[in-house]
C-alpha positions as CSV (number, residue, x, y, z in Angstrom):
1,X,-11.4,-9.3,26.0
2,X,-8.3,-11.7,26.7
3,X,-7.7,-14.4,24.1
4,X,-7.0,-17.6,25.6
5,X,-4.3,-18.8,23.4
6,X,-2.6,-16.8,19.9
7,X,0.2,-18.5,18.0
8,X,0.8,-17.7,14.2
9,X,3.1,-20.7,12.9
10,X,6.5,-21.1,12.2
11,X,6.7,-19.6,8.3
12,X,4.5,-16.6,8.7
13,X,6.4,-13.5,7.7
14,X,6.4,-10.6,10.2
15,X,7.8,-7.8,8.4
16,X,7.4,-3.5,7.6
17,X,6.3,-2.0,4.5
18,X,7.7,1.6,3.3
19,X,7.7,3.5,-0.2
20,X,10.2,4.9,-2.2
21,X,9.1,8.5,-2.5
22,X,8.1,8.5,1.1
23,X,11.6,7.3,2.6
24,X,14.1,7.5,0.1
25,X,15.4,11.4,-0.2
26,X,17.8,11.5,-3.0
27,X,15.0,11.4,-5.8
28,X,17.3,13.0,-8.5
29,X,20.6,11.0,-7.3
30,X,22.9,9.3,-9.4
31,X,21.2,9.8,-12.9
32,X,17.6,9.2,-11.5
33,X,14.6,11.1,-13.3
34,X,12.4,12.9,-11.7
35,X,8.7,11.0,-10.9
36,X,5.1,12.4,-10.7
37,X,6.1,13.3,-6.8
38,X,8.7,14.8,-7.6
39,X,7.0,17.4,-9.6
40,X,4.0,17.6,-7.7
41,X,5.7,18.1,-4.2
42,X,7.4,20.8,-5.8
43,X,4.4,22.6,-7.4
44,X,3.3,25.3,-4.8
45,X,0.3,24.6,-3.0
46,X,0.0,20.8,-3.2
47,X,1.7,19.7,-0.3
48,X,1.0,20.6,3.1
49,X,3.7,23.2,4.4
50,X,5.5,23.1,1.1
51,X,7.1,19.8,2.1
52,X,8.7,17.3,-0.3
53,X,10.4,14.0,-0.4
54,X,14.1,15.7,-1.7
55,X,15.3,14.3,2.0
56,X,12.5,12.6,3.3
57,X,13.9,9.8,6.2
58,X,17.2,9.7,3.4
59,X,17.1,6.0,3.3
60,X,19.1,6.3,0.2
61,X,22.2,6.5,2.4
62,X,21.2,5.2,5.7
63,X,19.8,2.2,4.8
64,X,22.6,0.4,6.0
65,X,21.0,1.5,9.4
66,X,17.6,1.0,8.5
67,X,18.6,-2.7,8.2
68,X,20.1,-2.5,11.2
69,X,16.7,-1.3,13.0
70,X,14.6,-4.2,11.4
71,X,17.1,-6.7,12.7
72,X,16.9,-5.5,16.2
73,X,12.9,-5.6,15.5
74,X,13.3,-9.3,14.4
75,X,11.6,-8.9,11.0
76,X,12.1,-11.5,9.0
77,X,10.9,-9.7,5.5
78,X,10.9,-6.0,4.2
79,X,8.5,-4.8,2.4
80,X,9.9,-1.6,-0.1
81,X,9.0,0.0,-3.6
82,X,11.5,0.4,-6.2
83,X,11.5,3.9,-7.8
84,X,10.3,3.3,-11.8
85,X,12.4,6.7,-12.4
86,X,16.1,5.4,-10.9
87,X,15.5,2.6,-13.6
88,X,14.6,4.3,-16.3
89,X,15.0,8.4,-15.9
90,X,13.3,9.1,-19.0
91,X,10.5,6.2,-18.3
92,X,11.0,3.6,-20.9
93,X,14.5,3.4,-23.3
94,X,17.5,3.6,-21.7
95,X,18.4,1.8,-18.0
96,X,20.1,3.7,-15.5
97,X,22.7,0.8,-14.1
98,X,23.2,3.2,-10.8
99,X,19.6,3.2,-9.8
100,X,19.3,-0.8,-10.1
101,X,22.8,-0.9,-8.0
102,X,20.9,1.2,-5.2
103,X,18.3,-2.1,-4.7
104,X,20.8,-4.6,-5.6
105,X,22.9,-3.4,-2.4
106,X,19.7,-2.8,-0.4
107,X,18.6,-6.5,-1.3
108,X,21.8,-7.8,-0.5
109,X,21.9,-5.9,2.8
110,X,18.7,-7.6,3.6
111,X,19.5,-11.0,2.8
112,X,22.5,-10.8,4.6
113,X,20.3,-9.9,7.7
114,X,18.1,-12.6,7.6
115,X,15.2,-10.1,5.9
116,X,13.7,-11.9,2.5
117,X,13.1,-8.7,0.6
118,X,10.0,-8.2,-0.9
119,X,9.2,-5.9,-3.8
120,X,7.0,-3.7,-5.0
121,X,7.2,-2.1,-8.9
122,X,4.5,0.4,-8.4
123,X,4.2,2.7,-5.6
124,X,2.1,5.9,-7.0
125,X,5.8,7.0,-8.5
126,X,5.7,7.3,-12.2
127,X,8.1,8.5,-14.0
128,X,7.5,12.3,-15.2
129,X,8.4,11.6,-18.5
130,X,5.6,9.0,-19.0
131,X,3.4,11.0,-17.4
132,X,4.1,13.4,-20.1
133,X,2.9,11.1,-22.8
134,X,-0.2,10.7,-20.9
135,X,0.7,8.5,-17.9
136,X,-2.1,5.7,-16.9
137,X,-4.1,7.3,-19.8
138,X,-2.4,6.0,-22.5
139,X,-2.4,2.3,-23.8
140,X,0.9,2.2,-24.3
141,X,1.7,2.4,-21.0
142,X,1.1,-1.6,-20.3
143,X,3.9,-2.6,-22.5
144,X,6.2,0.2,-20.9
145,X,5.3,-1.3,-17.3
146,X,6.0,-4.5,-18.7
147,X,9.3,-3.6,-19.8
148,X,10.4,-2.0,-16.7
149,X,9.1,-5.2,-14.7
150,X,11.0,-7.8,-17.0
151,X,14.7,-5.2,-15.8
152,X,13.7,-5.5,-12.1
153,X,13.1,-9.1,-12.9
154,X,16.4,-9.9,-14.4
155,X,18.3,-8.2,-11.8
156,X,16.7,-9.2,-9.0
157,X,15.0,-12.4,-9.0
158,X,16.2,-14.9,-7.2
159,X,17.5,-12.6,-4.4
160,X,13.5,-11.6,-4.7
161,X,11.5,-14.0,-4.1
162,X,8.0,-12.2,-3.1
163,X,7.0,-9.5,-6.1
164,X,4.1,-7.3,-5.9
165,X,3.0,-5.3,-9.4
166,X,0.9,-2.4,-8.1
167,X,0.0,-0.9,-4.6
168,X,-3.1,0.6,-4.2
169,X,-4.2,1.3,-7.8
170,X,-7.7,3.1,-6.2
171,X,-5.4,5.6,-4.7
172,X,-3.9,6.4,-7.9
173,X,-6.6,7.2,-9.8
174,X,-9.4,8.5,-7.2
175,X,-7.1,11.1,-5.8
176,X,-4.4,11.3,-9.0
177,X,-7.3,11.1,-11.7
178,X,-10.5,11.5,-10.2
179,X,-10.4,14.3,-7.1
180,X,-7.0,16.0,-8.1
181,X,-5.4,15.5,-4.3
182,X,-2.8,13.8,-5.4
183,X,0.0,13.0,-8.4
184,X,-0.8,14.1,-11.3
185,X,-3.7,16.1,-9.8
186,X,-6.4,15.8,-12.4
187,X,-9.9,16.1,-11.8
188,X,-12.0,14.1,-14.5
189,X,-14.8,11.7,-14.2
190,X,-13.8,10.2,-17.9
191,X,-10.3,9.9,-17.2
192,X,-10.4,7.8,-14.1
193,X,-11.7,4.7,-15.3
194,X,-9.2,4.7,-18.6
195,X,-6.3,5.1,-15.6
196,X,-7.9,2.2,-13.2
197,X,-8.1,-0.1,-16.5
198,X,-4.4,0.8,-17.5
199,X,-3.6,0.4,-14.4
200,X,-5.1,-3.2,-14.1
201,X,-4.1,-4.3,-17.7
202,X,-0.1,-3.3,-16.6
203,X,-0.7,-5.2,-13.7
204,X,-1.5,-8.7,-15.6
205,X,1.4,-7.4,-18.5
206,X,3.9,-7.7,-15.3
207,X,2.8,-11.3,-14.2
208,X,3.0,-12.4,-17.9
209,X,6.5,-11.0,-18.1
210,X,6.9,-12.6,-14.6
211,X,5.8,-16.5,-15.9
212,X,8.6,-15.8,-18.7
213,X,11.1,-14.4,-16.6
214,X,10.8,-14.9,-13.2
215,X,10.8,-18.1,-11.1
216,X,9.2,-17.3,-7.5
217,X,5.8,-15.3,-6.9
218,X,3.8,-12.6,-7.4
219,X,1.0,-10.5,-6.7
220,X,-1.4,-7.3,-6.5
221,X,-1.8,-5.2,-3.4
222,X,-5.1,-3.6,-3.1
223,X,-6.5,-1.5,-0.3
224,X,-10.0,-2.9,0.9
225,X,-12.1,-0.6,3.4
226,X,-15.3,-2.5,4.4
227,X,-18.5,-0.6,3.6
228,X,-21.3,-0.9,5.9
229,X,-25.1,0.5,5.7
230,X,-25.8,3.0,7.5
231,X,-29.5,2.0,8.0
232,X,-31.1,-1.2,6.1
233,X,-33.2,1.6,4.1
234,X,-33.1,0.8,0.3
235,X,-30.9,3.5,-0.7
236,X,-28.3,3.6,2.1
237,X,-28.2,-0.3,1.1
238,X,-27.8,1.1,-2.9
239,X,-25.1,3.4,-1.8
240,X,-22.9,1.1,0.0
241,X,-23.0,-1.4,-3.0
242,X,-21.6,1.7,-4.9
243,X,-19.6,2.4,-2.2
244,X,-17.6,-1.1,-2.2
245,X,-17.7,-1.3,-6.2
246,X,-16.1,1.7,-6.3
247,X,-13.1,1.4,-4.1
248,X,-13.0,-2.4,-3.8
249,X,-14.4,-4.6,-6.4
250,X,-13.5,-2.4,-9.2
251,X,-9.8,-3.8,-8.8
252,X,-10.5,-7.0,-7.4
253,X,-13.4,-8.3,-9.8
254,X,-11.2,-8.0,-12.4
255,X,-8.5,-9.3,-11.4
256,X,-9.9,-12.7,-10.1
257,X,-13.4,-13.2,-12.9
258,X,-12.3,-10.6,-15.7
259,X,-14.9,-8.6,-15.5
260,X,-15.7,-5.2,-13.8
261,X,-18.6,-4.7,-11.1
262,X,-22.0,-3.8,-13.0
263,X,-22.2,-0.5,-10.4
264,X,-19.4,1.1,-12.2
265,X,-21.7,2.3,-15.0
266,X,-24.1,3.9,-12.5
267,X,-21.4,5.6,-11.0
268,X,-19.7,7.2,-14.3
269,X,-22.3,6.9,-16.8
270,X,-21.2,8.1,-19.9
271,X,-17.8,8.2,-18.4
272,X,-17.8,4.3,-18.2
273,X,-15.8,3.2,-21.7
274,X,-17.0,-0.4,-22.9
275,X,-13.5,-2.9,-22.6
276,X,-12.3,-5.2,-25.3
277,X,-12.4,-9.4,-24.3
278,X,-8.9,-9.1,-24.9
279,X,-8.2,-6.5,-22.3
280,X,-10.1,-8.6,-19.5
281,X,-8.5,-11.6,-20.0
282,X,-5.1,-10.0,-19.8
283,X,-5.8,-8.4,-16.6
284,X,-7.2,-11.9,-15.1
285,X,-3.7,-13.5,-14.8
286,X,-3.3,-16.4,-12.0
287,X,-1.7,-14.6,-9.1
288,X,0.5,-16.4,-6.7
289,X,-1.3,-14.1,-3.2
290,X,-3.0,-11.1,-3.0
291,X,-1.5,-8.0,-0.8
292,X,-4.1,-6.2,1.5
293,X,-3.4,-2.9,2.5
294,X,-5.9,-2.2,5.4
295,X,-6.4,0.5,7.8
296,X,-10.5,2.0,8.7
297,X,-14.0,0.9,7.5
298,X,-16.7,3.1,6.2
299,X,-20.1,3.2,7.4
300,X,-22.0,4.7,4.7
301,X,-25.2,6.3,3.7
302,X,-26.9,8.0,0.6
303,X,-25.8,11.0,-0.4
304,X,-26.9,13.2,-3.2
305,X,-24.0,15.8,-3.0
306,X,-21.6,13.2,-2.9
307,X,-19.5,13.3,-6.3
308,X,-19.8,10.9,-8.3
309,X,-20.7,8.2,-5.9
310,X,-24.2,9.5,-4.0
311,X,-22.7,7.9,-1.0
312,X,-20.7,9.4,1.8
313,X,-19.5,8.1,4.9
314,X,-20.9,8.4,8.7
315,X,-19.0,9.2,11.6
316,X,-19.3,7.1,14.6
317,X,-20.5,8.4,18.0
318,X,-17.6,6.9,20.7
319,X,-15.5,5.8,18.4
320,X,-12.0,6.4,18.5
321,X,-10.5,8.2,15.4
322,X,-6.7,8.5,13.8
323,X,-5.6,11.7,12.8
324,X,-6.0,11.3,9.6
325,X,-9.9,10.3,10.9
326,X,-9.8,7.4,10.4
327,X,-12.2,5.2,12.7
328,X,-10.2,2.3,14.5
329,X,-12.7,-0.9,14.1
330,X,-10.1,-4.5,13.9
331,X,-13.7,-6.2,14.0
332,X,-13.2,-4.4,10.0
333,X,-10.0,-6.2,9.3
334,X,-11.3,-10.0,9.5
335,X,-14.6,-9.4,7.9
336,X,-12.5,-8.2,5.2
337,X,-10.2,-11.3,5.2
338,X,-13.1,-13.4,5.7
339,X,-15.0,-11.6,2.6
340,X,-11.6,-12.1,0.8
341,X,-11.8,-16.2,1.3
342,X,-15.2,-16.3,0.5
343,X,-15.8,-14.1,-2.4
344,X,-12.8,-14.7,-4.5
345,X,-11.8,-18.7,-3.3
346,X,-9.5,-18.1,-0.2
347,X,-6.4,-17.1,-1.8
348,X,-2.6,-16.8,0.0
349,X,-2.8,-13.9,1.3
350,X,-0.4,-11.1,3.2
351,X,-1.5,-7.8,4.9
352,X,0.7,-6.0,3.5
353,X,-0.2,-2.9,5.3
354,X,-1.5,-1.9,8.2
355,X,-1.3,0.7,10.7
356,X,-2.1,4.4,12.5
357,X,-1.3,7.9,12.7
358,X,-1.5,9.3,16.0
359,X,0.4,12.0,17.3
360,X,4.1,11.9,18.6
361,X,6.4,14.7,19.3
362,X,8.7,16.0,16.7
363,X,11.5,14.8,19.4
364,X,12.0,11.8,21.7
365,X,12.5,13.0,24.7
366,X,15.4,10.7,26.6
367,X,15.4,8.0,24.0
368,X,11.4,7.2,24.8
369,X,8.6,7.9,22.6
370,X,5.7,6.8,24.5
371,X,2.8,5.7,21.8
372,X,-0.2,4.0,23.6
373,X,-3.1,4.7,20.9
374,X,-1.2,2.8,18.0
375,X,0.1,0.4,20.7
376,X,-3.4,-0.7,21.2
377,X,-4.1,-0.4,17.5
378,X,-1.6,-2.8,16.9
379,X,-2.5,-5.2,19.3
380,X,-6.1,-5.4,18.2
381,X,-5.7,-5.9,14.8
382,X,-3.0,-8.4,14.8
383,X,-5.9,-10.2,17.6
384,X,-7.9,-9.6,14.5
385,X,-5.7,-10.9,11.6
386,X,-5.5,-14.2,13.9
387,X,-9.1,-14.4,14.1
388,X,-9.5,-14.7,10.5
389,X,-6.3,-17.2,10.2
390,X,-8.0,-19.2,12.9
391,X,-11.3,-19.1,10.8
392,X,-9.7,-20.9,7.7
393,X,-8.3,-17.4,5.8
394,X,-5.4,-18.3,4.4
395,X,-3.1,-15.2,5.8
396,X,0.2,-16.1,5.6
397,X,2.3,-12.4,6.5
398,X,1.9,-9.3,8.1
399,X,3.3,-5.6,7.4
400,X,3.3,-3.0,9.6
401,X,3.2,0.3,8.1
402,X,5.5,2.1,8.6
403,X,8.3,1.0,9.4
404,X,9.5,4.7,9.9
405,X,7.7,8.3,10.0
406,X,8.2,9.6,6.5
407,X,6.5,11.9,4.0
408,X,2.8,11.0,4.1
409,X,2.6,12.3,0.2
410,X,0.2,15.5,0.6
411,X,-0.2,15.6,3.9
412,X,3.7,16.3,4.3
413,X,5.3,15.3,7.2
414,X,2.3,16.0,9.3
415,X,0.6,12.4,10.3
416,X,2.9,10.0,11.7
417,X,2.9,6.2,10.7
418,X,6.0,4.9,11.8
419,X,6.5,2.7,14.7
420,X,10.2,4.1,14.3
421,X,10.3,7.7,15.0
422,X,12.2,9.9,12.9
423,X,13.6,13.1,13.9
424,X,13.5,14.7,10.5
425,X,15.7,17.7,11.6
426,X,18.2,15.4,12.7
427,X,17.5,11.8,11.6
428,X,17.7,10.4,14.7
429,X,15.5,7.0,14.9
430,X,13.9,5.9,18.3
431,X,11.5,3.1,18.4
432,X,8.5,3.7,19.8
433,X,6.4,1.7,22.7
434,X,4.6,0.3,19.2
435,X,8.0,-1.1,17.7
436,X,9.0,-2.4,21.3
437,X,5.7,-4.6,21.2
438,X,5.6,-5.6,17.9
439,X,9.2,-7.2,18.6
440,X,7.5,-9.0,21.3
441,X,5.1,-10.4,18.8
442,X,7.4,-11.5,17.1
443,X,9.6,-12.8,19.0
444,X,6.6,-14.8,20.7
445,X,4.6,-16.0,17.3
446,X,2.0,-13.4,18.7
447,X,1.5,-15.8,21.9
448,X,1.8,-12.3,23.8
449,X,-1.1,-10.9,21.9
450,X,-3.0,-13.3,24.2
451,X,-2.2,-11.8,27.7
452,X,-4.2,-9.2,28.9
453,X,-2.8,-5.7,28.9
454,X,-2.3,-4.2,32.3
């Protein structure tokens, strides 16, 4: 259905969103430690096709051209992680001056552009000598976050103006803590929720250190997937309560009331710790805007096999899937804004990712790499991002990830995000038919997303 008239305004930030480990290559260069990743992508068996990130897209030395690339795009903000191990090899103590130098320059490349950088401290990445004192298991790790925030801080504020504590702290502890699919690759139902609360307790350490330290904004990027009922029966209704405890409200809740959804001790019974006052209220720090990283929905029925949540997900009949199965539905994307606004008081707020794998071929052929699926992906969900501004959401950016193919952590270099393409035998870029759109977004304040597609 054609829109009659799209226009985001003036300020909104139309940028790309990578990661460190994903990207960079290098991960041991110039006195860096090695991370989590690093030791789990080189642990046989945990990583499709025994790939790791030691080259990745090697960012570390091409970013000059990278830059390059999201000029031609006309981004005007970058969205990239800052490896916690380049800063501090062994994890805490003593800084590595040649690791902050990396993001200085890349910072500096970006300004020079026309890019406002934007930030990320945590991006799944710790370092492996922290995890070897327990990691997001122990307590200590807060002030040890902290610390590493207030360096960043120092260096780069004021050059950084946008900050962003944690990505996607659900991923880190359902598939680092909980299911064992990813770094560190534990499997416990007790150890999960200590990681989610360190996790959120580091979060509002960094925003304290920020209010002492730093001068501009910051924020916490969460992943939100909608759940929806499979059926209105009483337990498919139960289950998708669970469902959106679980991998939303658990990080959320806390972050805006202090408190933790009243579903998490169904899901992990004995498992579920009782938290001191003192812990909630540092966790509930003001935030400047909240990051949303968003990308399927879940429609979701009762489930007894279903570990630990009872509740399982239900694939939809005509629907058109990713390849990583994902279900594409941008009706999804502004509920969730909308929910956003009216659950926790309409807050700034930035997508700060949002995108598909599909498949492209391992080589452009003649410069072209023809990409209609996540063409059409795009287009819908930026229609659906307007709807929500349009509806009062305050949404003030936009990411696309990714702004290259890179290391998809265990999936290897299997699914394919990027609207750049990478060559990763050669490193040759080509933007794809999805980059050559999103330009035209861009360059149009979206007013293009309103004529129909031929």
């Amino acid at each position: 259905m054609t829109q009659t008239a799209i226009e985001f305004p003036p300020d909104f930030m139309w940028g790309c969103a990578t990661a460190a480990y994903q990207i960079e290559g290098s991960p041991l260069a110039d006195g860096a430690g090695p991370s989590i990743w690093q030791r789990f992508a080189h642990t046989p068996g945990m990583i499709r096709d025994g790939h790791t990130g030691d080259v990745a897209c090697d960012h570390y030395r091409r970013w000059h051209g990278d830059i390059a690339l999201m000029r031609e795009l006309g981004l005007n903000a970058y969205r990239f992680s800052i490896s916690w191990s380049r800063i501090f090899p062994e994890g805490k103590g003593r800084i590595n001056q040649k690791g902050i130098d990396f993001y200085s320059r890349l910072v500096d490349g970006l300004l020079e552009a026309g890019i406002e950088p934007t930030a990320t401290l945590f991006h799944w990445d710790l370092p492996a000598a922290l995890d070897d004192r327990g990691g997001w298991l122990n307590p200590d790790i807060a002030d040890w976050f902290g610390d590493y925030a207030a360096t960043m801080y120092r260096a780069l504020d004021g050059r950084v103006k946008m900050w962003s504590t944690l990505n996607e702290p659900w991923v880190v502890t359902d598939g680092g803590y909980l299911h064992g699919a990813l770094a560190p690759g534990h499997r416990s139902r007790f150890e999960a929720p200590i990681a989610s609360h360190n996790l959120m307790r580091s979060h509002g350490r960094a925003v304290q250190v920020y209010r002492a330290e730093g001068k501009h904004r910051i924020g916490l990027v969460v992943n939100v997937e909608p759940k929806y009922p499979a059926s209105q029966s009483p337990e498919d209704l139960a289950a998708t309560q669970r469902a959106d405890a679980y991998m939303n409200r658990q990080y959320l809740d806390p972050a805006f009331f202090g408190t933790y959804p009243e579903e998490l001790r169904e899901i992990f019974g004995e498992a579920w710790p009782e938290w001191p006052d003192e812990d909630m209220a540092l966790i509930k720090q003001p935030i400047d805007f909240l990051g949303l990283n968003w990308y399927t929905r879940s429609v979701t029925r009762h489930d007894e096999n279903a570990w630990p949540l009872k509740a399982s997900g239900v694939r939809q009949k005509s629907a058109t899937y990713t390849e990583t199965g994902w279900e594409v539905y941008a009706q999804g994307l502004t509920d969730t804004l909308m929910w956003i606004k009216q659950r926790y008081g309409n807050p700034p707020i930035y997508i700060t990712e949002n995108g598909s794998a599909f498949y492209d071929p391992p080589v452009a052929e003649d410069g072209v790499i023809q990409d209609p699926l996540r063409v059409d992906y795009l287009r819908k969900h930026l229609r659906a991002a307007h709807a929500a501004r349009e509806a009062g959401c305050d949404l003030r950016g936009y990411f696309a990830w990714s702004l290259l193919d890179n290391l998809e952590w265990s999936l290897g270099y299997s699914k394919r995000f990027g609207i750049i393409h990478v060559d990763f035998e050669t490193q040759t870029r080509t933007l794809k038919d999805s980059a050559k759109l999103y330009a035209k977004v861009i360059a149009s304040q979206g007013r293009i997303l309103a004529e129909p597609v031929a």
